[in-house]
C-alpha positions in Angstrom: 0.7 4.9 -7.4 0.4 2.4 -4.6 3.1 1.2 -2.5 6.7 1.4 -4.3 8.1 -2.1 -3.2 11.8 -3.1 -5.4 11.3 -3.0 -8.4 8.9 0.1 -9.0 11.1 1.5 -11.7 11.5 -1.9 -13.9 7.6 -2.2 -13.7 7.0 1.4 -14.9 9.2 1.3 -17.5 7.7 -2.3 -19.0 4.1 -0.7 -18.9 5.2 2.3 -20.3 4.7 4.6 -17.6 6.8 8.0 -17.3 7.3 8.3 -13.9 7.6 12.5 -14.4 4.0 12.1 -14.9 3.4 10.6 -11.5 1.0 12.3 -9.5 1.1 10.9 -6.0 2.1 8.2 -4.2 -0.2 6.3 -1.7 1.7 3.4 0.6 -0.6 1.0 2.5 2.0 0.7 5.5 5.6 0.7 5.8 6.9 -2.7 5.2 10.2 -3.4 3.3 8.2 -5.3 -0.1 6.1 -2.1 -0.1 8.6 1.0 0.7 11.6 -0.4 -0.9 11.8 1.0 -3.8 11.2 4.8 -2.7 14.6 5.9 -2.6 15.3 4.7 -6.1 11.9 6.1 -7.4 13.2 9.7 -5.9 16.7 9.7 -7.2 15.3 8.5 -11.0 13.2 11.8 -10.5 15.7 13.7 -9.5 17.7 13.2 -12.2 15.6 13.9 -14.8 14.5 16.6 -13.6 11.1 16.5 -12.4 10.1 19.8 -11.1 6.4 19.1 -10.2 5.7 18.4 -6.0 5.2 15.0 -5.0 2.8 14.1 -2.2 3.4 10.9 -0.1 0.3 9.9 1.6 0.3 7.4 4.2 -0.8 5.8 8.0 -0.6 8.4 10.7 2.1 7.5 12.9 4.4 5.1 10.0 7.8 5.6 10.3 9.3 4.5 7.6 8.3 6.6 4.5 9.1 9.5 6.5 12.7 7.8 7.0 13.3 7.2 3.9 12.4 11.1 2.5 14.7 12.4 5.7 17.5 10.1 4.4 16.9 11.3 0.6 17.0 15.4 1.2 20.0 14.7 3.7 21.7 13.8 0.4 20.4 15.3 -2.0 18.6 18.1 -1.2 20.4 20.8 -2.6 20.0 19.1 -6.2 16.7 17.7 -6.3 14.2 20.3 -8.1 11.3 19.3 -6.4 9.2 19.2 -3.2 8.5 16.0 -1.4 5.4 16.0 0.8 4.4 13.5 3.4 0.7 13.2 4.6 -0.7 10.9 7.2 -3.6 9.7 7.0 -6.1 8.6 10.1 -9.2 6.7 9.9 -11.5 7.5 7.1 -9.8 10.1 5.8 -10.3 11.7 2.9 -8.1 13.1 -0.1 -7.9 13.7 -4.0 -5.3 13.1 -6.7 -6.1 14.5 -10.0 -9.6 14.2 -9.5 -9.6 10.4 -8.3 -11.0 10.7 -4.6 -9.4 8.2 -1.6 -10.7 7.4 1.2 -8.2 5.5 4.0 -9.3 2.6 6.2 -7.6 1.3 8.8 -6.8 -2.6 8.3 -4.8 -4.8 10.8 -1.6 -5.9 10.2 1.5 -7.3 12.3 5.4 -8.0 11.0 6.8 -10.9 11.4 10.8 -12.6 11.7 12.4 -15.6 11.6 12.8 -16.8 15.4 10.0 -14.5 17.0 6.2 -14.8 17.4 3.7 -12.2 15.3 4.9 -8.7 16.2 3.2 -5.9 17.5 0.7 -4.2 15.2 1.8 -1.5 12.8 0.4 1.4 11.0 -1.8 0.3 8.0 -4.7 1.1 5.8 -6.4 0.1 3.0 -8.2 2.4 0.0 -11.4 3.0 -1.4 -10.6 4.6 -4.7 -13.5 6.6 -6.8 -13.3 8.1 -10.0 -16.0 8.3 -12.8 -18.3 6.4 -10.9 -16.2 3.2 -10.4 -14.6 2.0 -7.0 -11.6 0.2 -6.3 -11.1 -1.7 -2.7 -7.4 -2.1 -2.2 -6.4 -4.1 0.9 -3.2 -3.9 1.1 -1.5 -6.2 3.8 -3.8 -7.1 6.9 -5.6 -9.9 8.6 -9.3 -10.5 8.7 -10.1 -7.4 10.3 -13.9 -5.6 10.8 -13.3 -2.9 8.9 -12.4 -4.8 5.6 -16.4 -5.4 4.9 -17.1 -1.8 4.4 -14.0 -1.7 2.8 -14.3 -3.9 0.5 -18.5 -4.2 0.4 -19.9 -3.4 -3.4 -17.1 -1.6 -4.5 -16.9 -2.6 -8.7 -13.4 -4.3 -8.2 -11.7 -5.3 -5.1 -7.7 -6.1 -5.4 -7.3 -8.4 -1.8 -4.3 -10.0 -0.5 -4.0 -13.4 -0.2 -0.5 -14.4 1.6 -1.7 -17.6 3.2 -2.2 -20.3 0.2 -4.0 -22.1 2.6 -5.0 -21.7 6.2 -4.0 -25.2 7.4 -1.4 -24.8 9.8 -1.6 -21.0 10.6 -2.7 -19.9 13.7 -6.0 -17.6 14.2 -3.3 -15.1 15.3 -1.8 -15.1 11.9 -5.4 -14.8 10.0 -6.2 -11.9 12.2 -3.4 -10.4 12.9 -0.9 -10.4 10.0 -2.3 -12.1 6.3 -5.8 -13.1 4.9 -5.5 -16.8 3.3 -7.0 -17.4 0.4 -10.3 -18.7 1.3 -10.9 -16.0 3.0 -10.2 -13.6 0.6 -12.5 -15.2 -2.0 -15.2 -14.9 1.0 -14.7 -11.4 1.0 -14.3 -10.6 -2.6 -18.1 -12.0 -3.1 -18.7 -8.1 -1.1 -17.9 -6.6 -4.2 -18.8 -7.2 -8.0 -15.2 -8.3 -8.9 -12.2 -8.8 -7.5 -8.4 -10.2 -7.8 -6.4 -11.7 -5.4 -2.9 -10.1 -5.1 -0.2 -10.7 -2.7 -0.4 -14.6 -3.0 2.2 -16.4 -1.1 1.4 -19.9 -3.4 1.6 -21.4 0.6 2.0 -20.8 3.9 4.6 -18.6 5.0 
């Protein structure tokens, strides 16, 4: 699974996905739309009783996952029947779920609040995801950023964010720094031999 925003359980249960099957979860960086739903996602395992260990992967040095796991086995430790792992990932780093392979790249990507300028940057990668001899680019969250190309460069199916509607009005600091609009995430989706733009904002925000 990536990223487990509000509302992870609701959109597992409308595609018919038992989350007791779930084999890992990988979390593109540690913002509140993408981490919120964690702690729900954990107590709904917990009470049904999954047993199996669950592995956490995401950006070396993200604090909030980790947070969020510490707050959980405070809790409810003593109850829950299975392990929770947490694994950072660095640059180009490597892993396998179930015989999908993942590769991590680092992407660049700020916060933002109401009454304050961009904020510093923060932990965050994008995927590469491999399994019978299809790849998926994943983006998550980031601004236009050197590293997307390779990311995102003939992979089969590229899923790219596309926050900013439309770049009038938004700063080159905003387009590097914090969202992709959407003209140039169409540029960067003709890299790859498909792709879908996810994340849309319908504007600027």
């Amino acid at each position: 699974m990536l990223d487990v925003g509000d509302g992870i359980l609701r959109d597992m249960r409308s595609h018919k996905l038992d989350p007791k099957f779930l084999k890992g979860i990988i979390v593109t960086h540690g913002h509140f739309d993408h981490v919120g739903g964690l702690h729900s996602l954990l107590g709904y395992l917990r009470m049904i009783g999954r047993e199996a260990d669950l592995s956490i992967y995401i950006p070396e040095g993200s604090p909030e996952v980790p947070g969020i796991v510490e707050n959980f086995i405070s809790i409810y430790g003593g109850t829950t029947p299975y392990r929770i792992s947490i694994l950072e990932l660095g640059p180009h780093q490597s892993f396998e779920i179930s015989g999908i392979s993942v590769e991590a790249y680092p992407v660049v990507h700020c916060g933002s609040v109401a009454g304050h300028e961009v904020l510093d940057r923060i932990p965050a990668m994008g995927y590469r995801i491999s399994f019978a001899g299809e790849t998926v680019a994943v983006t998550g969250d980031t601004g236009m950023c050197p590293s997307l190309v390779e990311l995102v460069k003939d992979s089969d199916l590229a899923l790219i964010e596309a926050t900013f509607g439309e770049a009038r009005g938004v700063s080159q600091m905003e387009l590097e720094r914090v969202h992709l609009s959407e003209k140039a995430a169409r540029e960067l989706g003709k890299l790859a031999r498909d792709f879908i733009l996810v994340h849309r904002g319908g504007g600027n925000q």
